[in-house]
Structure formats: C-alpha cells, structure tokens
N, CA, C and O atoms as CSV, one atom per row, in Angstrom:
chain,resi,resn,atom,element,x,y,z
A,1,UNK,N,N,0.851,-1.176,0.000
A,1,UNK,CA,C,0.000,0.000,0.000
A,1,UNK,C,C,0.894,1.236,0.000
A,1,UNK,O,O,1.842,1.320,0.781
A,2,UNK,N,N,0.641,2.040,-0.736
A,2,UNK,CA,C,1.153,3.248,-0.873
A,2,UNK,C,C,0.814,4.806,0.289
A,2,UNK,O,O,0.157,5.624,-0.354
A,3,UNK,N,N,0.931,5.000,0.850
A,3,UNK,CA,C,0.788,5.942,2.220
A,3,UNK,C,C,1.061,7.219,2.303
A,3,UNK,O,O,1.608,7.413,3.389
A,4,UNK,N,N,0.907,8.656,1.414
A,4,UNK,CA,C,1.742,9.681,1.521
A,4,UNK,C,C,3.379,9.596,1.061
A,4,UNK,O,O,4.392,10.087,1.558
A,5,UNK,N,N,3.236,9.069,0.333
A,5,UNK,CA,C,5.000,8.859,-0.709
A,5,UNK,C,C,5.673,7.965,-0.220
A,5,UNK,O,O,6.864,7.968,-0.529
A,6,UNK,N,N,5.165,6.866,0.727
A,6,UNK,CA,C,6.051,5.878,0.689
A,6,UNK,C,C,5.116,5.047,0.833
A,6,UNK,O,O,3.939,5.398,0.912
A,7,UNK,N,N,5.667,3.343,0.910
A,7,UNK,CA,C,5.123,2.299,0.426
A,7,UNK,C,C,5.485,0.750,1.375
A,7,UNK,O,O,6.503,0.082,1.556
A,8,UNK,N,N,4.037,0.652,1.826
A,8,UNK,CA,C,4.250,-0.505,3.032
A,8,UNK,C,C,4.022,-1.930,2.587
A,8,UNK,O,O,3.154,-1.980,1.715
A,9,UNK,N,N,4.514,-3.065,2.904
A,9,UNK,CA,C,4.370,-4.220,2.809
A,9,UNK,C,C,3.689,-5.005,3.999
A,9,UNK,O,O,4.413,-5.291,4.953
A,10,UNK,N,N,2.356,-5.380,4.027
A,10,UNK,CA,C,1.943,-6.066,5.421
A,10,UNK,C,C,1.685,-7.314,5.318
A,10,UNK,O,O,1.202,-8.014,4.428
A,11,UNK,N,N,2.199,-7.556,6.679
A,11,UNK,CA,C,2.619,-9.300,6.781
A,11,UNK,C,C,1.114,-9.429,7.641
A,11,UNK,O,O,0.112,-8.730,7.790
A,12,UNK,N,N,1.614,-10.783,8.106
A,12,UNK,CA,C,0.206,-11.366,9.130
A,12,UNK,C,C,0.310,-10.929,10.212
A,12,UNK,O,O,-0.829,-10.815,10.666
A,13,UNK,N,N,1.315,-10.485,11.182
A,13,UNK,CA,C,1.766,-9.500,12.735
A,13,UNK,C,C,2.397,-8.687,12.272
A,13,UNK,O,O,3.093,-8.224,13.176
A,14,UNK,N,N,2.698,-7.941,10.873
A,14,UNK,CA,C,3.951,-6.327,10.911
A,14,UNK,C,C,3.560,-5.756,9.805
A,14,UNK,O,O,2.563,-6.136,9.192
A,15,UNK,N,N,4.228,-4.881,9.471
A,15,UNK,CA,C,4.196,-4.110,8.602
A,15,UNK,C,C,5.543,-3.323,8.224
A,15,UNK,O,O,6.270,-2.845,9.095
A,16,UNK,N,N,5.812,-3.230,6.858
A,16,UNK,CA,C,7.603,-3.187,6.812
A,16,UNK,C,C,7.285,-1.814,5.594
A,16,UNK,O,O,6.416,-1.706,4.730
A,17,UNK,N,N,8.479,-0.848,6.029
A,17,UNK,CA,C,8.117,-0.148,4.782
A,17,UNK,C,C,8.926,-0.459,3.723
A,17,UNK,O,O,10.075,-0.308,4.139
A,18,UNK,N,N,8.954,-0.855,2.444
A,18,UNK,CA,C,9.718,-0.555,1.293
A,18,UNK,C,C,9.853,0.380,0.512
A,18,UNK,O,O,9.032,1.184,0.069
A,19,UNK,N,N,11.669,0.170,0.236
A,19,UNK,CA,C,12.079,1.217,-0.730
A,19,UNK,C,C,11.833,1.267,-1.774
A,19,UNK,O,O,12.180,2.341,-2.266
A,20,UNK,N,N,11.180,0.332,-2.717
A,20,UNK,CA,C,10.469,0.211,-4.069
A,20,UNK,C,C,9.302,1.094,-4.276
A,20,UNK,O,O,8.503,1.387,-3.387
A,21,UNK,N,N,9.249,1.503,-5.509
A,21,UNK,CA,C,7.562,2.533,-5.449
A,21,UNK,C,C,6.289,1.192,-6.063
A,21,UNK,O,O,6.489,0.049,-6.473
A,22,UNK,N,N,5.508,1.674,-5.952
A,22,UNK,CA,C,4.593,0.453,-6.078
A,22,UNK,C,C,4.747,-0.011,-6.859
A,22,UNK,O,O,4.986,-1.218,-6.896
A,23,UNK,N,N,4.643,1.116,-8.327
A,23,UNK,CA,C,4.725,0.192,-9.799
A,23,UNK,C,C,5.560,-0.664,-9.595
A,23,UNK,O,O,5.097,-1.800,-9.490
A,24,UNK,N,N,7.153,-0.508,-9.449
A,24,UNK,CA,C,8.468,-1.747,-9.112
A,24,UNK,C,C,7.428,-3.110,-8.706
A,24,UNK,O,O,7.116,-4.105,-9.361
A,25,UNK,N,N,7.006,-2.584,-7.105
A,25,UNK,CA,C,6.301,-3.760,-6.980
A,25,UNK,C,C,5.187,-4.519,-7.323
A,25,UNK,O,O,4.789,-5.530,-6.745
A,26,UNK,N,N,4.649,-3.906,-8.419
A,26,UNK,CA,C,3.893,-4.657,-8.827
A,26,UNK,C,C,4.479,-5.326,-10.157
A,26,UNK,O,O,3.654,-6.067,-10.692
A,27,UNK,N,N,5.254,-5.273,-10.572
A,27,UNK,CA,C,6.045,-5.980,-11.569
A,27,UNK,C,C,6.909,-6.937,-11.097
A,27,UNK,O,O,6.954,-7.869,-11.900
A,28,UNK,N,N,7.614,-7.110,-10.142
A,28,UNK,CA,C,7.582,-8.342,-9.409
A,28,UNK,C,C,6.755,-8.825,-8.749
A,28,UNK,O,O,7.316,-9.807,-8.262
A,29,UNK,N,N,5.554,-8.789,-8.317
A,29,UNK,CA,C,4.374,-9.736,-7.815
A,29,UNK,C,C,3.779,-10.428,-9.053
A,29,UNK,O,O,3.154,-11.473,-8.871
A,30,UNK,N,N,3.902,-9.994,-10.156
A,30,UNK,CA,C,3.098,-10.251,-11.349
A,30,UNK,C,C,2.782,-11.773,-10.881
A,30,UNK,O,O,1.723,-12.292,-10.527
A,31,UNK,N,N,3.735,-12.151,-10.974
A,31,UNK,CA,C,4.220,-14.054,-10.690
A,31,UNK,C,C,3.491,-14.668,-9.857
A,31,UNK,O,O,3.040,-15.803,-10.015
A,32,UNK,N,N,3.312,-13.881,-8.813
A,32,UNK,CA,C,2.875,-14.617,-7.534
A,32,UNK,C,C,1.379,-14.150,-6.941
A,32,UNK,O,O,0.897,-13.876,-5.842
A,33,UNK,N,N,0.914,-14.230,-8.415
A,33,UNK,CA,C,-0.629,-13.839,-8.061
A,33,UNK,C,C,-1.481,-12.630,-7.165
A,33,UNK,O,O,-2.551,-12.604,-6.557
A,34,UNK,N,N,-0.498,-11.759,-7.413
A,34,UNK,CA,C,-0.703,-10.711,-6.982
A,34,UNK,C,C,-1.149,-9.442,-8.107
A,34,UNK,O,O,-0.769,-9.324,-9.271
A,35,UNK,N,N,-1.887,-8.744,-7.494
A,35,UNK,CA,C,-2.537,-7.279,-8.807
A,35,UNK,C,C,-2.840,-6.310,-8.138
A,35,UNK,O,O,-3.006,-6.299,-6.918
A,36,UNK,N,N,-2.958,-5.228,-9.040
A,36,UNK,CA,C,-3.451,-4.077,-8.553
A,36,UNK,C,C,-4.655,-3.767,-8.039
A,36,UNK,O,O,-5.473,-4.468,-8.635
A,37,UNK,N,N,-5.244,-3.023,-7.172
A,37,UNK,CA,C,-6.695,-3.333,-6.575
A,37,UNK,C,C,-7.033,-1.882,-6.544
A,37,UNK,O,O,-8.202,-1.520,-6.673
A,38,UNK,N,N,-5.904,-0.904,-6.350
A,38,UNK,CA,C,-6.515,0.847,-6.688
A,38,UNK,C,C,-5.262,1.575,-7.226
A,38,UNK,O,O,-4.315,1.191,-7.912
A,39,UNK,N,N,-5.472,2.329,-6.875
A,39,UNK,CA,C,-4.234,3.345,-7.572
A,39,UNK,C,C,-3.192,3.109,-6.712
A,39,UNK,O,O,-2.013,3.121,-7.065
A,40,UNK,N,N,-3.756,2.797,-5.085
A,40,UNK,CA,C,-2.512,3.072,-3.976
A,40,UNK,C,C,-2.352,1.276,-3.310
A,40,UNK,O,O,-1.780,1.130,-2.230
A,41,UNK,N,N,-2.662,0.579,-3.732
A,41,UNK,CA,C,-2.818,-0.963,-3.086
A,41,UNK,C,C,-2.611,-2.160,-4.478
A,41,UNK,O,O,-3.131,-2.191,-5.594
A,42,UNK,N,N,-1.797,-2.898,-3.922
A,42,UNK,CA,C,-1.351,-3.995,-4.536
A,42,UNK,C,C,-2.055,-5.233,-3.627
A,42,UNK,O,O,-1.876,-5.247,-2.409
A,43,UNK,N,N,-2.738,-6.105,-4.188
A,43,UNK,CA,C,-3.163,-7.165,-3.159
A,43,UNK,C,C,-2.990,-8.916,-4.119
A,43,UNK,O,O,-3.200,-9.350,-5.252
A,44,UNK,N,N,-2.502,-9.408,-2.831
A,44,UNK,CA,C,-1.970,-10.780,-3.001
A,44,UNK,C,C,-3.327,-12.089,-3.136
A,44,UNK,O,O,-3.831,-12.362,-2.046
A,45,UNK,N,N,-3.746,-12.651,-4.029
A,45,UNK,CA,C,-5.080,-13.173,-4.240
A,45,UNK,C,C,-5.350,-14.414,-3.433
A,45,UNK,O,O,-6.412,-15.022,-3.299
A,46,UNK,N,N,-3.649,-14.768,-2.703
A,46,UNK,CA,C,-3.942,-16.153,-1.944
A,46,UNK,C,C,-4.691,-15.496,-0.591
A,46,UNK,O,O,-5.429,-16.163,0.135
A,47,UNK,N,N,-4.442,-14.363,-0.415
A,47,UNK,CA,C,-4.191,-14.067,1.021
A,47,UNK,C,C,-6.163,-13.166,1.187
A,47,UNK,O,O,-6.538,-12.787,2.296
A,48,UNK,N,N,-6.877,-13.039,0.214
A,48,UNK,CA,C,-8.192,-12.718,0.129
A,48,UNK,C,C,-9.672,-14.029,0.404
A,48,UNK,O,O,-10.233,-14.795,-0.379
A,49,UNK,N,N,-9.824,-13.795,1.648
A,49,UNK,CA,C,-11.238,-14.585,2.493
A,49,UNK,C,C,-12.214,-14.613,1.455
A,49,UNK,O,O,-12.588,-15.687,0.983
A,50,UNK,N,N,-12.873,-12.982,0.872
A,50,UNK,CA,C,-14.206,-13.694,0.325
A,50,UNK,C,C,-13.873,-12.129,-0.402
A,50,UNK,O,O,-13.039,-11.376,0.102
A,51,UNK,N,N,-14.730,-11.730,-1.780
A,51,UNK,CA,C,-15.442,-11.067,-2.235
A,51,UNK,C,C,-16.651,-10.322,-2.300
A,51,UNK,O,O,-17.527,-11.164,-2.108
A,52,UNK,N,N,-17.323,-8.940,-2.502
A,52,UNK,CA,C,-18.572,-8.883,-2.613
A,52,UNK,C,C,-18.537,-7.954,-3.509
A,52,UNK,O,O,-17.444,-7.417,-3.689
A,53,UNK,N,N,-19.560,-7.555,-4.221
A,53,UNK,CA,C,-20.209,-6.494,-5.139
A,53,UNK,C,C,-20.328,-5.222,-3.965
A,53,UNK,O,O,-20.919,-5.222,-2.885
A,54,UNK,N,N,-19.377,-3.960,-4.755
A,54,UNK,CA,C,-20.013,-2.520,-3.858
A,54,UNK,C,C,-20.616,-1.913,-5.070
A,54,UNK,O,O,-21.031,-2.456,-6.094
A,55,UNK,N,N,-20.560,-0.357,-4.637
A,55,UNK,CA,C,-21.050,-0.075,-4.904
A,55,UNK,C,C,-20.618,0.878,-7.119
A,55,UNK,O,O,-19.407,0.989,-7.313
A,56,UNK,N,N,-21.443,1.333,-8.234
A,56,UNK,CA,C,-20.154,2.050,-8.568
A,56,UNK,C,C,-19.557,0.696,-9.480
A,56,UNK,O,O,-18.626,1.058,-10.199
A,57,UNK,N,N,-19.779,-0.313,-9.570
A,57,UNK,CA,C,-19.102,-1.209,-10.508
A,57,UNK,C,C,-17.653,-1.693,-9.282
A,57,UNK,O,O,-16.801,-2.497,-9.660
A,58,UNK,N,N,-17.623,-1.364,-8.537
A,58,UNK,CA,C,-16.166,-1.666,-7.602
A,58,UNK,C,C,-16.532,-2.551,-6.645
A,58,UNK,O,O,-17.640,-2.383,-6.136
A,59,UNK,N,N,-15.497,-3.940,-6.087
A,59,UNK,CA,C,-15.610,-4.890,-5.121
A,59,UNK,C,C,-14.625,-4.452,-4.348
A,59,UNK,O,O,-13.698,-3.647,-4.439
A,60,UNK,N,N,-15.228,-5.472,-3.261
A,60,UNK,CA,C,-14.935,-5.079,-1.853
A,60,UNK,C,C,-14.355,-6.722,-1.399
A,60,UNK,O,O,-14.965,-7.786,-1.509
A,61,UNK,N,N,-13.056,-6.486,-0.897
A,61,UNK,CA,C,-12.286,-8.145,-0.615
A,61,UNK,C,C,-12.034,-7.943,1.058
A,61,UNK,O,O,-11.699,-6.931,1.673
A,62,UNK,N,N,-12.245,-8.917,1.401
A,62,UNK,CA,C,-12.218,-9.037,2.505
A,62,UNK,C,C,-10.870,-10.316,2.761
A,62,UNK,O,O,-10.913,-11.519,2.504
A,63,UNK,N,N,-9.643,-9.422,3.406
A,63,UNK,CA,C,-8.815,-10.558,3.646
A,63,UNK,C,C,-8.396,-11.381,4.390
A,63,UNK,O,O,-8.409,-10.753,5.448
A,64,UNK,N,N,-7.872,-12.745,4.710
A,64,UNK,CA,C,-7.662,-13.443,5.655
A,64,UNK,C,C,-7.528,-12.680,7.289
A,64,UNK,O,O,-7.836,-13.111,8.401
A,65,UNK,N,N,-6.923,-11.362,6.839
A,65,UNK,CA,C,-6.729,-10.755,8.549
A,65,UNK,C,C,-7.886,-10.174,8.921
A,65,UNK,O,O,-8.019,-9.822,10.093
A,66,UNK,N,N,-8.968,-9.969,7.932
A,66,UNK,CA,C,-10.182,-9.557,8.412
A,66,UNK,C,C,-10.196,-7.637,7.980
A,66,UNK,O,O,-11.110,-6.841,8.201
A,67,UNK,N,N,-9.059,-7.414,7.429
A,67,UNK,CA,C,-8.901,-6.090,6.911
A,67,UNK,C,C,-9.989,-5.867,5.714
A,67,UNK,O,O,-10.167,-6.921,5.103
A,68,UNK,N,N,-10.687,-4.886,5.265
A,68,UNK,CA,C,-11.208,-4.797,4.391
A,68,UNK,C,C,-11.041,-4.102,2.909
A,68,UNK,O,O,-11.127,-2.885,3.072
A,69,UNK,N,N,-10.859,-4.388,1.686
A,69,UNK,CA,C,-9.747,-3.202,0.391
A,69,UNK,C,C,-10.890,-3.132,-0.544
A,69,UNK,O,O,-11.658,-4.069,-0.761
A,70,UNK,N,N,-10.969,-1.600,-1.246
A,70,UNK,CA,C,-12.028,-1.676,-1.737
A,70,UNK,C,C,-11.342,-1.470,-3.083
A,70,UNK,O,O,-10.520,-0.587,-3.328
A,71,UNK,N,N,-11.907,-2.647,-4.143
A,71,UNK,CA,C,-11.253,-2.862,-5.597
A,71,UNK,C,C,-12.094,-1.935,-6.182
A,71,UNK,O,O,-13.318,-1.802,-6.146
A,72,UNK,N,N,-10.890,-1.094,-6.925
A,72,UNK,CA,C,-11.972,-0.171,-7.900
A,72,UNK,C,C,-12.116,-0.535,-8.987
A,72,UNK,O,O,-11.317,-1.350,-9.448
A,73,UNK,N,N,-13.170,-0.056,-9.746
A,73,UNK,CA,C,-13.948,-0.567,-10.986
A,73,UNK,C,C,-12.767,-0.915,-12.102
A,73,UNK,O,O,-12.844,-1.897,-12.840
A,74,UNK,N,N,-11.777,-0.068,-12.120
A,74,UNK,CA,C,-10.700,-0.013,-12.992
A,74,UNK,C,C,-9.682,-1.122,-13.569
A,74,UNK,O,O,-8.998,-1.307,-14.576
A,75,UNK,N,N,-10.064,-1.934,-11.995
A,75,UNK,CA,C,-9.116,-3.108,-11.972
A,75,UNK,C,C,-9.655,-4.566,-11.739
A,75,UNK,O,O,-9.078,-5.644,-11.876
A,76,UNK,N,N,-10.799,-4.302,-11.387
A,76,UNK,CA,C,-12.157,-4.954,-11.590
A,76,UNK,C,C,-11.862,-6.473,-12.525
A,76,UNK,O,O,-11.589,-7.606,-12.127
A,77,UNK,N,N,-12.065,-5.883,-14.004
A,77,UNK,CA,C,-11.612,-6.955,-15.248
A,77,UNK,C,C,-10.565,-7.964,-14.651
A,77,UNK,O,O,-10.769,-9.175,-14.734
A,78,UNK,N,N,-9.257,-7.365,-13.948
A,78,UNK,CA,C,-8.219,-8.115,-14.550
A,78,UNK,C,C,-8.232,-9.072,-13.125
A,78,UNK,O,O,-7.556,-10.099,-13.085
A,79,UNK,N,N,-8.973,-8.683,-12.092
A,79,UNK,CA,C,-9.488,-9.588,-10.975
A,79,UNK,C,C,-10.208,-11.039,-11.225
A,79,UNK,O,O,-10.208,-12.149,-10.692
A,80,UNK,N,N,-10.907,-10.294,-12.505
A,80,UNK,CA,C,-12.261,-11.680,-12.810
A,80,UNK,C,C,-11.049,-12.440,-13.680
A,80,UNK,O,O,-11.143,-13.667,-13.663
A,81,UNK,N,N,-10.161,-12.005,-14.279
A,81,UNK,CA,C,-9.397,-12.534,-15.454
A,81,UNK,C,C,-8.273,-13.451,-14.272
A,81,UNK,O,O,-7.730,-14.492,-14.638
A,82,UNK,N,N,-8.114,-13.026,-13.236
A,82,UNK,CA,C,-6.857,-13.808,-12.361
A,82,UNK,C,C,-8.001,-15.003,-11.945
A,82,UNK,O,O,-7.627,-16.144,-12.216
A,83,UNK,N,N,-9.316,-14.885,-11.335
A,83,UNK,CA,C,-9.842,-15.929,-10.699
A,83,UNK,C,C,-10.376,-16.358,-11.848
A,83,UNK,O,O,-11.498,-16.612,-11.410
A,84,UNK,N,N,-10.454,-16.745,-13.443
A,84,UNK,CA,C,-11.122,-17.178,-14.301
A,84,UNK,C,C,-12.824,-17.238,-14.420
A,84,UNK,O,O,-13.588,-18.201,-14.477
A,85,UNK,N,N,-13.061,-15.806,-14.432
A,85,UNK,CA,C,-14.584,-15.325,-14.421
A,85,UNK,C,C,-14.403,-14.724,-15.523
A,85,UNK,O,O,-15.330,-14.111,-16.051
C-alpha cells in the first residue's frame, strides 16, 4: 500500500516499509498472483477470504486478517481474469 509517498508491505503481525515505489512492486508480484486493486494498493489473491459487489461497478475483498480493500472498478476486469470469471 502506498501511504503519503512511501510504500508498506503487510505481513500477518507487521508491517515493513519498502524502498520500491509500487509500480516496481507490482512488476515483481506479477508471478505470484498478486494485482493491482486501486491506484494506492497492490493485493496478493492467496491471502483474500471472500469477495462482494459494492457499490459504482467496484468490489470489496475481505482478507484473511479480516482487513477490508475496496477494488476499484478499474481493476475490476483483470481480478475476474486472475480468478477465471
């Protein structure tokens, strides 16, 4: 997640900041089933509990830690295209 010009990585107990800017990291996650979910959040697809429809064409993932990320419409497609919808 991207935060006011810098850029955090969260584990299951921490949170680490990295020196990479997101784009970087999202070009190495490509691999590991990971995508973009807004302008400021990269999210990992193993690590997502359940899905729902919001509002606006945009979903709402709910992840294993119980955190909630709201996918915008934008990135939407390439979500249904990773889970084969």
């Amino acid at each position: 997640e991207a935060v006011d010009g810098k850029v955090f990585a969260y584990g299951k107990n921490n949170v680490h900041e990295v020196k990479q800017k997101l784009y970087e990291l999202e070009e190495l996650c490509k691999e590991k089933h990971c995508f973009r979910a807004s302008k400021s959040t990269i999210l990992n697809i193993a690590k997502i509990a359940s899905i729902h429809p919001s509002i606006s064409g945009r979903f709402q993932a709910l992840l294993d830690n119980g955190e909630k990320i709201v996918i915008s419409r934008q990135y939407v497609p390439m979500l249904k295209h990773m889970l084969g919808l």
